[in-house]
C-alpha positions as CSV (number, residue, x, y, z in Angstrom):
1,X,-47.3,204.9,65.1
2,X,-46.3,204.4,61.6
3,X,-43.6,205.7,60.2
4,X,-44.6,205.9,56.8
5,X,-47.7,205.9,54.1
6,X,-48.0,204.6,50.9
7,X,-49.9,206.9,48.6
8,X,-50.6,206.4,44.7
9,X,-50.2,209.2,42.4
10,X,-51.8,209.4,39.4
11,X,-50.3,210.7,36.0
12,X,-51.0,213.9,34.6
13,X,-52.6,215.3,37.8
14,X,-51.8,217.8,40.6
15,X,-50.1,216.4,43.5
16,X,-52.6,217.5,46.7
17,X,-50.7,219.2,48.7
18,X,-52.6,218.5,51.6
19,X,-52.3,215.2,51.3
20,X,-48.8,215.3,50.6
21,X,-48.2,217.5,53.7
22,X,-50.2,215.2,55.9
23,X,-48.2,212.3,54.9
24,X,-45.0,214.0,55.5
25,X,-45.9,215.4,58.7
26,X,-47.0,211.6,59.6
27,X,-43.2,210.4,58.9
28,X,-41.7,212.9,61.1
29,X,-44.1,212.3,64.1
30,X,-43.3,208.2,63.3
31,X,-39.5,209.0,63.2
32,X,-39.9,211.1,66.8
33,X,-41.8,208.4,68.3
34,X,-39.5,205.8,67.2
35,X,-36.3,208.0,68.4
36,X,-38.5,208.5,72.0
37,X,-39.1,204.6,72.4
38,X,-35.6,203.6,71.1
39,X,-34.4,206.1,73.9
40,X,-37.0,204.3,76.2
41,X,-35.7,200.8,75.3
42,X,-32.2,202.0,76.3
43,X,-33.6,203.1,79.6
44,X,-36.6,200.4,80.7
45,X,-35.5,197.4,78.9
46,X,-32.3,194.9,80.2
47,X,-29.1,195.7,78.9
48,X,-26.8,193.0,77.0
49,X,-23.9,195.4,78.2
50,X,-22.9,197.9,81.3
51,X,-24.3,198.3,84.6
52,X,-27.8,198.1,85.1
53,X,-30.3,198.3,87.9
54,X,-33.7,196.5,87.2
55,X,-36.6,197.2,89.6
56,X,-39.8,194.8,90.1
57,X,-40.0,191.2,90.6
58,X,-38.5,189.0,87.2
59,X,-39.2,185.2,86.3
60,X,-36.9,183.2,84.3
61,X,-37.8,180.4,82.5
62,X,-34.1,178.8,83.3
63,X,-31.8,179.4,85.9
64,X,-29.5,182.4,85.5
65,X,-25.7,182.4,86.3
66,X,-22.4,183.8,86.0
67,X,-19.5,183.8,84.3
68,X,-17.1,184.4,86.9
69,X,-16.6,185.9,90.3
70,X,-17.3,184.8,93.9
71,X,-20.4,186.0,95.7
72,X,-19.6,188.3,98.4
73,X,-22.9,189.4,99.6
74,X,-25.9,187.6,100.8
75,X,-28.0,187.8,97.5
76,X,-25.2,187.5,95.2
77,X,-25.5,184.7,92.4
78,X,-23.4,182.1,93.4
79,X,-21.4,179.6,90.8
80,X,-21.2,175.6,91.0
81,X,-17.7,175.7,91.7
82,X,-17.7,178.1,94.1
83,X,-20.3,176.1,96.4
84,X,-18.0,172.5,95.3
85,X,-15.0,174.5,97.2
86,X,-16.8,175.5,99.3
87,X,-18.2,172.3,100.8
88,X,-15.1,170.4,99.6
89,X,-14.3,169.7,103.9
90,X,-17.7,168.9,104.6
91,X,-18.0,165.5,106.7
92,X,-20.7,164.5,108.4
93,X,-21.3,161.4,110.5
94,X,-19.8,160.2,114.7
95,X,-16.3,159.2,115.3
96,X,-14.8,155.4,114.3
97,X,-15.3,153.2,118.0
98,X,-12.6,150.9,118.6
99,X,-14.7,147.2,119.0
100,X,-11.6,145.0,119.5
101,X,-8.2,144.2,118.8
102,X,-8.8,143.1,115.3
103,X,-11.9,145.3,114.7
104,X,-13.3,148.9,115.0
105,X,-16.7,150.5,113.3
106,X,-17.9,153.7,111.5
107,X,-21.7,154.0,112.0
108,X,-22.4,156.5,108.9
109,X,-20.4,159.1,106.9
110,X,-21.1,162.0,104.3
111,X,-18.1,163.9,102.5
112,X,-17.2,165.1,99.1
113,X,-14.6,162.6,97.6
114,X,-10.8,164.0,96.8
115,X,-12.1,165.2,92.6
116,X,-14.4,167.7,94.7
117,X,-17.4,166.2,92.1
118,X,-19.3,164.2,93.7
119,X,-20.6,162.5,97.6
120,X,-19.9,159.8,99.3
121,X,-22.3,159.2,101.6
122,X,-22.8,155.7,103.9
123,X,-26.2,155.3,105.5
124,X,-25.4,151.8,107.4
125,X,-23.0,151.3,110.2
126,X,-19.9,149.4,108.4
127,X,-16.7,147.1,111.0
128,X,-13.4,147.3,109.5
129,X,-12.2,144.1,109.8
130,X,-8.4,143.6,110.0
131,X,-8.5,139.9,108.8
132,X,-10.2,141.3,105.4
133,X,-8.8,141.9,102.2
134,X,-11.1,144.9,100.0
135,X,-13.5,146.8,101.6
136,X,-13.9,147.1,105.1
137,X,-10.9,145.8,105.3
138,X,-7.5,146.1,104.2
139,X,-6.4,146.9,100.8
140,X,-4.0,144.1,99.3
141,X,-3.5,144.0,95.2
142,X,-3.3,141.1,93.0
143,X,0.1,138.7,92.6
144,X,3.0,140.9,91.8
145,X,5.9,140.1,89.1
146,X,8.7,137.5,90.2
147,X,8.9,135.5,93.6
148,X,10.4,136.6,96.7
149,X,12.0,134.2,99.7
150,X,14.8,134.3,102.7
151,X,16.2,130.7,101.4
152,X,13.8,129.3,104.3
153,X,15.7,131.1,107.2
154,X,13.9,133.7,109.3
155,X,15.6,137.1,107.9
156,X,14.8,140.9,108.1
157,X,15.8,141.4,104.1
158,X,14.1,140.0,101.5
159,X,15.8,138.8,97.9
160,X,13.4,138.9,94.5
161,X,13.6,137.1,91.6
162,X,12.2,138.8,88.4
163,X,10.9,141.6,91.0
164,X,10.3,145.6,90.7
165,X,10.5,146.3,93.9
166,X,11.9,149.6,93.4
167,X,8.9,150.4,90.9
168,X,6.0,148.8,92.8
169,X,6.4,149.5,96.5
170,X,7.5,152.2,98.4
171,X,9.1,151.9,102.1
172,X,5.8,152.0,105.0
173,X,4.1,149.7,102.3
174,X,3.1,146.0,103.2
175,X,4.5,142.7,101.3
176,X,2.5,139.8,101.9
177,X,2.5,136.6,101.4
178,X,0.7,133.6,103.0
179,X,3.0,133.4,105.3
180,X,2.1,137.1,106.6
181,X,2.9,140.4,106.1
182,X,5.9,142.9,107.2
183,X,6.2,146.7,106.8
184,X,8.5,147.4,104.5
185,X,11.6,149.4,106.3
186,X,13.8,150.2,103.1
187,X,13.7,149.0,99.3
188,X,17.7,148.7,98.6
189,X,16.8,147.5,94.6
190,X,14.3,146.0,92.2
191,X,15.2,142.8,94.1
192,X,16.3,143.4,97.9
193,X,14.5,145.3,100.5
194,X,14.2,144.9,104.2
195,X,11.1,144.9,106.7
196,X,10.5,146.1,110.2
197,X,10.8,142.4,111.6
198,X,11.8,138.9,110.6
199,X,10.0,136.4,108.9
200,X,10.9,133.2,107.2
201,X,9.5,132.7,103.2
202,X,11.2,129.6,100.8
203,X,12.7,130.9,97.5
204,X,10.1,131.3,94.9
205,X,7.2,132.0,97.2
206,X,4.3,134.6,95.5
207,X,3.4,138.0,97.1
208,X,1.4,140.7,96.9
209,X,1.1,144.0,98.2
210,X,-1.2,145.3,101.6
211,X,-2.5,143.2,104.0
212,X,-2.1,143.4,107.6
213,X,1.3,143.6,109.6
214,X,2.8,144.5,112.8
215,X,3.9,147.9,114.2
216,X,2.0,148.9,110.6
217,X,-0.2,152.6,110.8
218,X,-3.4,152.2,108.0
219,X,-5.4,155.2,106.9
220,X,-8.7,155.4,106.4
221,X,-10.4,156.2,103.1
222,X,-14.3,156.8,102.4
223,X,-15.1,155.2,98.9
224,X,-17.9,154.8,96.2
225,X,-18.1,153.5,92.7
226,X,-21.5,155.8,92.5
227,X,-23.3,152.4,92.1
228,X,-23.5,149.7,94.9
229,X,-19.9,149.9,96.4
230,X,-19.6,152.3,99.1
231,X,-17.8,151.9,101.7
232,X,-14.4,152.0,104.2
233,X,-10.9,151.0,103.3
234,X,-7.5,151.4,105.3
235,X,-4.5,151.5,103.4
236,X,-0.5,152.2,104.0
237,X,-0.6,154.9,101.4
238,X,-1.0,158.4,102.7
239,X,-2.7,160.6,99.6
240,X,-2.5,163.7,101.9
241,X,1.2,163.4,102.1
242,X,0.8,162.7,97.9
243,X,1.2,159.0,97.8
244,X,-1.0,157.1,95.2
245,X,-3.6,155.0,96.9
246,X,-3.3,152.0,93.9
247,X,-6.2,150.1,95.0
248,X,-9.1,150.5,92.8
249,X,-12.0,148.9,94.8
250,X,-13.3,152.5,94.8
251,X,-13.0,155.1,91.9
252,X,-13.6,157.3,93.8
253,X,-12.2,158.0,97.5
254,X,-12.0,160.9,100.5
255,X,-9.3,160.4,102.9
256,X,-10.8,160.9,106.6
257,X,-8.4,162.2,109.3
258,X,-7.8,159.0,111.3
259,X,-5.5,156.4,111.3
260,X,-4.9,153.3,113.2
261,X,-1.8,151.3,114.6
262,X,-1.1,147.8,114.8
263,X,1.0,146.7,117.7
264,X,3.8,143.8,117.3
265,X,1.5,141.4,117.8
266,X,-0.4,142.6,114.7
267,X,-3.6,143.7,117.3
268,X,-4.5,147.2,117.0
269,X,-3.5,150.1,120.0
270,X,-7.0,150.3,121.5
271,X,-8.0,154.1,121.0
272,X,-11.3,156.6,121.7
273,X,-11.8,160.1,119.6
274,X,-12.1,162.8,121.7
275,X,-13.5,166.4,120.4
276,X,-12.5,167.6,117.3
277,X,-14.2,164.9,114.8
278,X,-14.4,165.2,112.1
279,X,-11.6,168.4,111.3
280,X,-8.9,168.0,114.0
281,X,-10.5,164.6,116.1
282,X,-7.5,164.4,119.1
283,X,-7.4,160.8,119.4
284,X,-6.5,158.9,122.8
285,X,-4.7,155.6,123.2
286,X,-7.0,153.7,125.7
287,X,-4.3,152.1,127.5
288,X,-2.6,152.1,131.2
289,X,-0.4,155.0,132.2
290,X,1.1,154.1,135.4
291,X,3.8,156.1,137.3
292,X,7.7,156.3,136.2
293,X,9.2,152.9,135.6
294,X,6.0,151.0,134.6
295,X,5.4,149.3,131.6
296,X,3.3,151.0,129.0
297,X,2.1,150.2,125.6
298,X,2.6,153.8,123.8
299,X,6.5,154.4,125.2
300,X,8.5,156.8,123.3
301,X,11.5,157.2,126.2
302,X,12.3,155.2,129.2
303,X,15.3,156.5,131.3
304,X,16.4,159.8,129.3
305,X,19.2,161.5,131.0
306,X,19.7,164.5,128.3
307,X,20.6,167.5,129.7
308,X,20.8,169.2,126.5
309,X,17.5,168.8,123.6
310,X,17.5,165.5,122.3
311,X,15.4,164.2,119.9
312,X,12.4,161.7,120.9
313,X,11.2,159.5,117.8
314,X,7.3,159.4,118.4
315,X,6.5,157.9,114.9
316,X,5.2,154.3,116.3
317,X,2.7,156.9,118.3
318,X,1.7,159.6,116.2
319,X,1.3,158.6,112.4
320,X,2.2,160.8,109.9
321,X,-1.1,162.6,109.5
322,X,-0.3,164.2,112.9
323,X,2.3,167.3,113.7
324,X,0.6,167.7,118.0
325,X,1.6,164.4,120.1
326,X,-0.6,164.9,123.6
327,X,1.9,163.4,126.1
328,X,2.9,162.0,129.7
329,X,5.8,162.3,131.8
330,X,7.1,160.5,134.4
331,X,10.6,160.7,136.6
332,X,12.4,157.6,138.3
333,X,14.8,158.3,141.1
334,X,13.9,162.3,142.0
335,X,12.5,165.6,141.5
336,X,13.2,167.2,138.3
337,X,12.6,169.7,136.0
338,X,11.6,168.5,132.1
339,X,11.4,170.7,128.7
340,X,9.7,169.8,125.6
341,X,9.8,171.4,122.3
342,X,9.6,170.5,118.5
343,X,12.4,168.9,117.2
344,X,14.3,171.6,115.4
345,X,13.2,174.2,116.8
346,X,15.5,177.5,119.0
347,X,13.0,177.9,121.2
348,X,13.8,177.3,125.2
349,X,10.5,174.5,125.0
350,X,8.0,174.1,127.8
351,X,8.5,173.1,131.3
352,X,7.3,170.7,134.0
353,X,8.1,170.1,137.3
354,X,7.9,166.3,138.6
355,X,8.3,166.8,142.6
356,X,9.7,163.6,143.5
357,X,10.7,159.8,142.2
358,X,7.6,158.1,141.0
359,X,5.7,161.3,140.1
360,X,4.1,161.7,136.9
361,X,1.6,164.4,134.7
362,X,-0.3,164.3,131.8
363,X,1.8,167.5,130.0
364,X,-0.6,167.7,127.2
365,X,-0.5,168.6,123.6
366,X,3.0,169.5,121.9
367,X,4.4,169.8,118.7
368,X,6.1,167.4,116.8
369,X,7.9,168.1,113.5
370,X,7.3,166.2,110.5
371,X,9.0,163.0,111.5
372,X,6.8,162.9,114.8
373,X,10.0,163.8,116.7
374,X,9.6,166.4,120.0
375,X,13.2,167.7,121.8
376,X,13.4,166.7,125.7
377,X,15.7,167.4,128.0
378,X,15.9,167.5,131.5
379,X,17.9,169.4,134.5
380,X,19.3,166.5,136.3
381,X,20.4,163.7,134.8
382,X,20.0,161.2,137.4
383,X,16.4,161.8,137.4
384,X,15.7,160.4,134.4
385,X,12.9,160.7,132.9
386,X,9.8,158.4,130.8
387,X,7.6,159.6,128.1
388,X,4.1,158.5,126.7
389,X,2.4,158.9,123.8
390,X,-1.4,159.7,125.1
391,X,-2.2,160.5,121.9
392,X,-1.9,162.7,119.1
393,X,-4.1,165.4,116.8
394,X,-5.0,165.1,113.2
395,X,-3.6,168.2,111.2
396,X,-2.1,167.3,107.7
397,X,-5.7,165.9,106.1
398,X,-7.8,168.6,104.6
């Protein structure tokens, strides 16, 4: 309805007064009607401010969203970064299958990377090779500054010569050289450090950093460049303990929980993943447990006679990804009872009983602290007393 009328007067004649009322009665019905659908508007029509409900089914052209807040019922509107979080532990794919001592193989994976913007996903089965450098294989970097050598003599510590040791490697790192690698075991300065084993290198001899060793652990890392790299590489660095992975094969990366060991003979401890894959995998050491005095390839203790807690260092056994060591006991000479706790803890640990020489148990799953060390002790120290690593749980990768 109109609100107004416009009327022409002429000069030097009577004003109608019908038509003058008429008109004027038209303006205030416009201005009513106006006031009833501005009221109306208020009521019917969406609301840039307050609360609102809206009844009936509504189409939008674009998507709508929201500026902040979670969704915390079923139909709530839910925002990107919400859902990123959300899915940021997603992984999808089987367990890694030990193939051989130099060798084991992922068949398929799907996880967000670590920047929680973007996927990673591998459709082919991939072996990760321990003889090769890059993906599938082991990461090694280019020739680092200065020369390194033992003067040609076979030597645990290593001298540099225009070297940054101190700013380019950290200790659980490889140095390599054509001559092979060693885990690093302590970086005294920019040029000295010492390794976990000998190994004999003339003055002035190029290295580089990575590359397969003995008694080394490697982590696993999913990576992409988001083009035609994608793909597996193990590494010494541990992000999940907040060291920089420096190798840039892949921009982008996810650290899986798994890790892998190489014995002294540089061959890795044949494993199996038991449940948990792919948040807390328990992960088995496929190798021979015999009774009390045997030889075994995962031994922590042979012959402990502590009567009061002693520390156990299970680091060669459980990496440091793991804080639950799964475990086997043995006793040598007679019955006895055994305890096992975290290191540094009060409490009084758990028992087993071992009935007589020779006999032995798998005891299970029990904490470690965060240098893989459990407490033992045992009630009679001429019993003494063997421990094996069976295996160990993944809990510090998110």
């Amino acid at each position: 309805m109109p609100i107004s009328r416009r009327t022409t007067y002429t000069a030097n004649t009577l004003i109608d007064a019908v038509v003058h009322n008429q008109e004027h009665d038209d303006y205030v019905a416009g201005i009513n009607q106006n006031s009833t659908d501005i009221s109306n508007l208020g009521n019917q029509a969406v609301k840039l401010t307050g609360d609102q409900v809206i009844n009936g089914t509504k189409g939008f052209v674009n998507v709508p969203y929201t500026t902040g807040g979670d969704p915390t019922t079923p139909n709530s509107l839910t925002r990107k970064q919400y859902v990123d979080a959300a899915s940021k532990g997603d992984i999808y794919g089987p367990a890694p299958v030990y193939i051989n001592a130099n060798s084991f193989k992922v068949d398929r994976f799907f996880v967000r990377n670590d920047e929680n913007d973007g996927i990673i996903e591998l459709t082919n089965p991939s072996i990760i090779d321990m003889g090769q450098t890059g993906i599938n294989g082991i990461a090694v970097s280019g020739d680092l500054a200065g020369t390194i050598g033992t003067g040609g003599v076979s030597s645990t510590t290593i001298n540099g010569v225009g070297t940054n040791f101190t700013g380019e490697l950290f200790v659980g790192d490889v140095i390599w050289t054509a001559s092979g690698g060693r885990r690093i075991t302590s970086i005294i300065s920019a040029v000295q450090l010492t390794v976990e084993s000998a190994i004999t290198l003339a003055n002035g001899t190029t290295y580089r950093r990575g590359g397969e060793a003995p008694n080394t652990w490697y982590y696993l890392y999913a990576g992409t460049d988001f083009g035609t790299n994608i793909g597996l590489l193990l590494s010494t660095r541990n992000v999940s303990a907040g060291e920089q992975l420096w190798d840039t094969s892949f921009p982008k990366i996810r650290q899986l929980p798994f890790a892998v060991r190489n014995d002294a003979n540089s061959n890795l401890l044949k494993f199996w993943v038991n449940t948990g894959w792919p948040f807390r995998p328990e992960i088995y050491y496929d190798v021979s447990f015999d009774t009390a005095l045997a030889s075994t390839d995962t031994r922590a203790l042979t012959a402990g006679a502590a009567t009061a807690f002693t520390a156990v260092n299970c680091g060669n056994f459980i990496p440091p990804i793991s804080q639950v060591g799964l475990f086997h006991l043995g006793v040598n000479t007679g019955a006895n009872s055994i305890y096992l706790r975290p290191t540094g803890s009060a409490s009084n640990g758990r028992r087993a009983y071992l009935a007589a020489a020779g006999a032995d148990l798998d005891f299970g799953a029990m904490q470690v602290n965060s240098s893989q060390q459990v407490d033992y002790k045992v009630i009679t120290a001429a019993n003494t007393l063997d421990i094996d690593v069976l295996g160990f749980i993944v809990t510090e990768v998110n």
